[in-house]
C-alpha positions in Angstrom: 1.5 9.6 22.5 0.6 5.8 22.3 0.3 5.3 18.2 3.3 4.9 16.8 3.7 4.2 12.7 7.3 3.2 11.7 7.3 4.1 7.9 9.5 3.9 4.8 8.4 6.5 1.9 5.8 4.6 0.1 6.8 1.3 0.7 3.4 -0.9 2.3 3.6 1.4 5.5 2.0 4.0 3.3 -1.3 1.8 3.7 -1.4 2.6 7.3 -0.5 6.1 6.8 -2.8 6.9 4.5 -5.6 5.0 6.6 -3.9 7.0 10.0 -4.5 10.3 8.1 -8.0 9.0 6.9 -9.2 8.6 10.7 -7.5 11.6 12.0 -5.5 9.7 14.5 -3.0 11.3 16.3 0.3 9.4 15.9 4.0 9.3 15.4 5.6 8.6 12.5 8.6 7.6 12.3 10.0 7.3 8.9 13.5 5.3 8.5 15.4 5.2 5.8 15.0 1.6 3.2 18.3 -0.4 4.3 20.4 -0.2 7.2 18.0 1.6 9.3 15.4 -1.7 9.0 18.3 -4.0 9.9 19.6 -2.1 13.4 19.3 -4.5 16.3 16.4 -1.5 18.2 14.1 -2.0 15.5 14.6 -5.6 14.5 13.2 -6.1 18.6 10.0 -4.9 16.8 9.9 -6.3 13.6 11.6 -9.6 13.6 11.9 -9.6 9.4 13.0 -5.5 8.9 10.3 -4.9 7.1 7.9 -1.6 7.4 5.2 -1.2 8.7 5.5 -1.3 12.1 2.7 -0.1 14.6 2.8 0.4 18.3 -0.3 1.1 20.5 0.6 1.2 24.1 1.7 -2.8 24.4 0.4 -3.8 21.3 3.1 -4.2 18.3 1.3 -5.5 15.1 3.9 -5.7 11.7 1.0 -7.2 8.7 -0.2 -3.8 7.4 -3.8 -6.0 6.9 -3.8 -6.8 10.7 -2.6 -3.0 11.0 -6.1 -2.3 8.7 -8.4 -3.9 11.1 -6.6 -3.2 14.1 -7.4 0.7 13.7 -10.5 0.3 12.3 -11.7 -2.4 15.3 -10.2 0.2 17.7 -10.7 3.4 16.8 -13.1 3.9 13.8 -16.2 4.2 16.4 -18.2 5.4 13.6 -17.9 2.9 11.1 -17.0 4.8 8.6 -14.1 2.8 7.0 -14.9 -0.6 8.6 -17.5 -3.1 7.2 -18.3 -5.0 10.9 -19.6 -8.5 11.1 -23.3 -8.5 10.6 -22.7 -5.9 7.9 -23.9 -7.4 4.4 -20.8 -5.8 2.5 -18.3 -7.1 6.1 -17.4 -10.7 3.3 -16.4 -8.1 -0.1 -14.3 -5.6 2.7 -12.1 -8.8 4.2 -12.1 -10.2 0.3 -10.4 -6.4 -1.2 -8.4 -5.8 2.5 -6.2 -8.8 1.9 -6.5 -8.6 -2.5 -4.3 -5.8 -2.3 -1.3 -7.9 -1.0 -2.0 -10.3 -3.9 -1.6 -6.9 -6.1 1.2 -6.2 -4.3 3.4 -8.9 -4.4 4.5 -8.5 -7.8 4.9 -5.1 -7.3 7.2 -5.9 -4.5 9.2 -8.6 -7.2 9.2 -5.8 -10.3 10.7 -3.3 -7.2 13.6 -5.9 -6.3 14.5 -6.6 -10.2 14.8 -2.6 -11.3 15.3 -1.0 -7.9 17.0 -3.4 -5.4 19.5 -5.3 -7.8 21.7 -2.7 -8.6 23.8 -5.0 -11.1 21.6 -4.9 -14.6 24.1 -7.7 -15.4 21.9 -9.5 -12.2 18.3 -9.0 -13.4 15.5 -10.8 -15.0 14.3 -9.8 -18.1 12.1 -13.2 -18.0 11.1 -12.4 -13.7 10.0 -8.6 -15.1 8.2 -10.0 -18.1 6.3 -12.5 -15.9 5.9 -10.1 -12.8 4.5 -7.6 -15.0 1.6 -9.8 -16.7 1.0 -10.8 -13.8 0.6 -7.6 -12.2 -2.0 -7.0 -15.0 -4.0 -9.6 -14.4 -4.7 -8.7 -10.9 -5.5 -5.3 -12.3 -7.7 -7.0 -14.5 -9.8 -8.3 -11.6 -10.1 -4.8 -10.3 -11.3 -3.5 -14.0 -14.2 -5.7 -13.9 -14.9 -4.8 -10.4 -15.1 -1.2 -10.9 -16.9 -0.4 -14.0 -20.8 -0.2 -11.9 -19.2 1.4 -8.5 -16.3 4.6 -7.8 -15.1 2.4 -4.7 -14.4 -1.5 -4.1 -17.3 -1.8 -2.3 -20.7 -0.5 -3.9 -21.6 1.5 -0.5 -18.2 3.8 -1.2 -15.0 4.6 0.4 -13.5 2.5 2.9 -10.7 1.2 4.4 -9.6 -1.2 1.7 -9.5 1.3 -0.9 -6.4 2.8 1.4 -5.0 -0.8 0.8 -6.0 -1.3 -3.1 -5.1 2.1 -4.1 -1.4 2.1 -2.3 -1.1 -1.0 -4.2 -2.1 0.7 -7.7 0.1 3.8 -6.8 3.1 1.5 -6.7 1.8 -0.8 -9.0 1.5 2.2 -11.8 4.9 2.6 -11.5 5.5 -0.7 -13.1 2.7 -1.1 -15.5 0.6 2.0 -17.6 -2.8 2.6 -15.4 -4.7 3.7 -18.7 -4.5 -0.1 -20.4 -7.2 -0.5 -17.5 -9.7 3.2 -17.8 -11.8 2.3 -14.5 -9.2 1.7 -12.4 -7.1 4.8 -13.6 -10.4 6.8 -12.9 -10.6 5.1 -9.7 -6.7 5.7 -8.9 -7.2 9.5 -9.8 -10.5 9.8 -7.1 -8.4 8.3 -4.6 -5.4 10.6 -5.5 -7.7 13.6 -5.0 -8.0 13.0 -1.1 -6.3 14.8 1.3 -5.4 12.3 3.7 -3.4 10.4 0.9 -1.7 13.5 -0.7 -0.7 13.6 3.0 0.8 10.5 2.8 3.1 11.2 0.1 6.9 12.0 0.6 7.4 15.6 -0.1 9.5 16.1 -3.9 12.8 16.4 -2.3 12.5 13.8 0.6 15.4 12.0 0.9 15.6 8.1 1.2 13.0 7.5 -0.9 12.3 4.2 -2.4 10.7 5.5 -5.9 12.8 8.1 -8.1 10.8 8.2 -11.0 8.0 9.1 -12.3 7.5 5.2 -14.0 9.7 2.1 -14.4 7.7 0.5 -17.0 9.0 2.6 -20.1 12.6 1.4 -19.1 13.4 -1.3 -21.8 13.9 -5.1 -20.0 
């Protein structure tokens, strides 16, 4: 098997997961464990920063899970199903909403290090989550106004950068309450519904697991 996916439960590898199970590739996945196992020298070889994800394909190593988005698409979505090719009128909106979900993400990734990562409350931010959350928001915000004429980022439907916005609202809904924002919960919900990201999901009792509740944003700062 040349496709290999290393993967933490739902960190950003759940992006190329998700868009793994949404093309029916046959791969490996090899989920690790959100500390030491990131750091060990084998796996630091392939990621220089310990970070997830991690793809292999044959000789190819790629580590940006946007790179890891076109990459499959490019190679092995021969039907164009999830891909927006150049030429194609809606290729500008698909690169625009495959690399907005990072800007989502971010401050996901900053609200995760203050309530998760920092185990010391004593160390936290009550200003950093106050700011991280607004700004969270706001970049919700964008995708409120986006989606209240289409069920998809782009008007033609489903694609591959709703594997990328919608892994960045399922974390980001962890931090911040989805209904303040009724299109983009309605849009969170369709994209719950598939199979290929219910697939993606750890299983209730997986162990290592990043998240371990149900929300963070009804914690007091």
């Amino acid at each position: 098997m040349a496709l290999r996916l290393y993967h933490c439960h739902e960190a950003r590898s759940m992006r190329s997961l998700w868009l793994i199970n949404e093309l029916q590739l046959d791969a490996e996945i090899i989920t690790l464990s959100f500390g030491e196992a990131l750091r060990s020298e084998s796996y630091l070889n392939r990621h220089p920063l310990g970070r997830v994800p991690c793809l292999e394909d044959g000789e190819i190593t790629l580590f940006e899970s946007g790179a890891i988005c076109e990459y499959l698409c490019e190679t092995y979505d021969k039907a164009a199903r999830l891909i927006r090719l150049p030429g194609d009128p809606e290729r500008a909106e698909w690169l625009q909403w495959l690399h907005y979900a990072e800007t989502i993400c971010v401050h996901v990734a900053s609200l995760t290090q203050q309530q998760i990562v920092i185990f010391d409350p004593a160390l936290r931010s009550a200003t950093v989550r106050k700011l991280e959350t607004r700004r969270l928001e706001k970049a919700i915000e964008v995708l409120e106004a986006i989606l209240q004429d289409r069920e998809y980022m782009l008007k033609s439907g489903f694609s591959a950068v709703d594997t990328g916005i919608g892994y960045s609202l399922h974390a980001g809904g962890l931090f911040t309450d989805l209904s303040a924002f009724p299109a983009v919960q309605a849009y969170y919900h369709r994209l719950a519904e598939r199979p290929a990201f219910q697939a993606s999901l750890p299983a209730p009792d997986a162990e290592n697991r990043i998240y371990t509740q149900a929300n963070y944003w009804l914690e007091p700062a």
